[in-house]
C-alpha positions as CSV (number, residue, x, y, z in Angstrom):
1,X,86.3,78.4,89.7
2,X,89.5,76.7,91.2
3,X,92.0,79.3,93.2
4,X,92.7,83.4,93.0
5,X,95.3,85.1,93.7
6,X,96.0,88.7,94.1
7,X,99.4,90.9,94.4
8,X,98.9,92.6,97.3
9,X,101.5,94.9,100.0
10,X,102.0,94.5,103.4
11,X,103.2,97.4,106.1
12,X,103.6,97.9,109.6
13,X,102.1,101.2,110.1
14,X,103.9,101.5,113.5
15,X,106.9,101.3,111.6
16,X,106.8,103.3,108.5
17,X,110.4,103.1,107.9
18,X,110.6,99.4,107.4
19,X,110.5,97.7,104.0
20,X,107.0,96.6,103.1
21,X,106.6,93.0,102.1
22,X,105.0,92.2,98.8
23,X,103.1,89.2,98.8
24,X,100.7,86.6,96.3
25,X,97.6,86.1,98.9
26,X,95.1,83.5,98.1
27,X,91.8,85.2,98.4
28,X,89.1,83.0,100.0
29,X,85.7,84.9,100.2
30,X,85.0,82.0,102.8
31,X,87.2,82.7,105.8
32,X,86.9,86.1,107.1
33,X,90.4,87.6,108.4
34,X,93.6,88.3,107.0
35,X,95.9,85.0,107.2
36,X,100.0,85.6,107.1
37,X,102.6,82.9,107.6
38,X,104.9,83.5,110.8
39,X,107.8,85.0,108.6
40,X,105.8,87.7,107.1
41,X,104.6,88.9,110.9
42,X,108.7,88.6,111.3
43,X,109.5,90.7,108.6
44,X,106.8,93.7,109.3
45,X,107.9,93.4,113.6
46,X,104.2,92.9,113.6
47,X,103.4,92.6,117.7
48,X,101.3,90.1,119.5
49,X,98.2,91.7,120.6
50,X,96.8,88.5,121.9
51,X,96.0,84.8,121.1
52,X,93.3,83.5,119.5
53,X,91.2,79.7,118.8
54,X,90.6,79.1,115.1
55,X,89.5,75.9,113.6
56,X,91.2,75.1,110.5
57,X,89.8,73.0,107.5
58,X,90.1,69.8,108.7
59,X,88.2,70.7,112.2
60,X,91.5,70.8,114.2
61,X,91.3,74.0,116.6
62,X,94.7,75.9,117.1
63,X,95.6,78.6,119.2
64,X,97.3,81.4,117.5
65,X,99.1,84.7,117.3
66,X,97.0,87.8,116.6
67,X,99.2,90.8,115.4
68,X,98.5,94.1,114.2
69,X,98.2,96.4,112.7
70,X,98.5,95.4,109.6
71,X,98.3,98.3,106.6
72,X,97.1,96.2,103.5
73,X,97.0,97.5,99.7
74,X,95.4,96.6,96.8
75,X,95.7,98.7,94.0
76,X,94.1,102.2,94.8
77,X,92.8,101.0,98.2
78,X,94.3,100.2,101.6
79,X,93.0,99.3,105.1
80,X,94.3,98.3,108.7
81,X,93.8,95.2,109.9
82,X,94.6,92.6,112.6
83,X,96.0,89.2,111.3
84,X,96.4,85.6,112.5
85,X,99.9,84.1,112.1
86,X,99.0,81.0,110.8
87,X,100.0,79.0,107.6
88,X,102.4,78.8,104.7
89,X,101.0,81.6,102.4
90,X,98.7,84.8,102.9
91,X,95.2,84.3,102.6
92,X,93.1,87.6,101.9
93,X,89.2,87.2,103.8
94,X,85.9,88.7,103.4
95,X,86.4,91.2,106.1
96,X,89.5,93.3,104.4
97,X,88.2,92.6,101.1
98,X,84.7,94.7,101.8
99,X,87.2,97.2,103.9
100,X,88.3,98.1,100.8
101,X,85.1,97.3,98.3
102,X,86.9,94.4,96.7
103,X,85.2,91.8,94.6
104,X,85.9,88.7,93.2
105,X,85.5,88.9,89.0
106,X,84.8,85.5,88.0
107,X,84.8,86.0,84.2
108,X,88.5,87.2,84.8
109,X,89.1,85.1,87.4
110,X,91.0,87.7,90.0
111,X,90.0,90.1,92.3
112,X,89.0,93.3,91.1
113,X,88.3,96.8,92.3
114,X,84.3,97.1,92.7
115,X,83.3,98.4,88.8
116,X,80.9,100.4,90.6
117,X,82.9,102.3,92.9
118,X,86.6,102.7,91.2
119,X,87.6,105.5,92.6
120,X,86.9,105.2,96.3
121,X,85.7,102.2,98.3
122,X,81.8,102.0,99.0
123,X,80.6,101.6,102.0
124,X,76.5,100.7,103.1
125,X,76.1,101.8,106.5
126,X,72.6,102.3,106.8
């Protein structure tokens, strides 16, 4: 199916003020978390809430920032969200994606509100 991407906003919820960022996130159903490059995390004042291991494509492990929270918006839905500052680009995971009843549409080939539930997110909790 090759890459998506999705438009998506960024905001520091600590800081309502402050400028959100808009940014093109690679959405990857296989990792789980939200992914933002060190210059976005400078740009929402994002704070360090801790470090944490993750092991990268190519088996590496790394020790990385965690920052939050993160207020994320698609469309008509948002969450909150931690993030690991890691990488060149934003990369959208499973975990904020089902937050906000997000799905992949593979006929379009972009990431879609669910069809099933467009005007609020779903959520099974049974």
């Amino acid at each position: 199916m090759g890459y998506i991407h999705a438009e998506i906003q960024l905001k520091n919820p600590r800081l309502p003020k402050l400028k959100m960022v808009l940014a093109k996130a690679m959405v990857n159903t296989g990792a789980l978390t939200l992914c933002i490059p060190e210059h976005v995390a400078l740009q929402l004042r994002l704070e360090e809430n801790n470090k944490r291991e993750v092991t990268a494509a190519d088996g590496k492990r790394h020790l990385v920032s965690y920052v939050g929270p993160v207020e994320m918006i698609f469309e008509n839905r948002h969450c909150f969200v931690g993030a690991l500052v890691l990488g060149d680009e934003v990369l959208l995971g499973a975990v904020p994606m089902d937050d906000m009843d997000l799905i992949i549409s593979p006929a379009h080939r972009k990431l879609v509100v669910n069809p099933e539930s467009p005007n609020f997110p779903h959520a099974l909790v049974k």
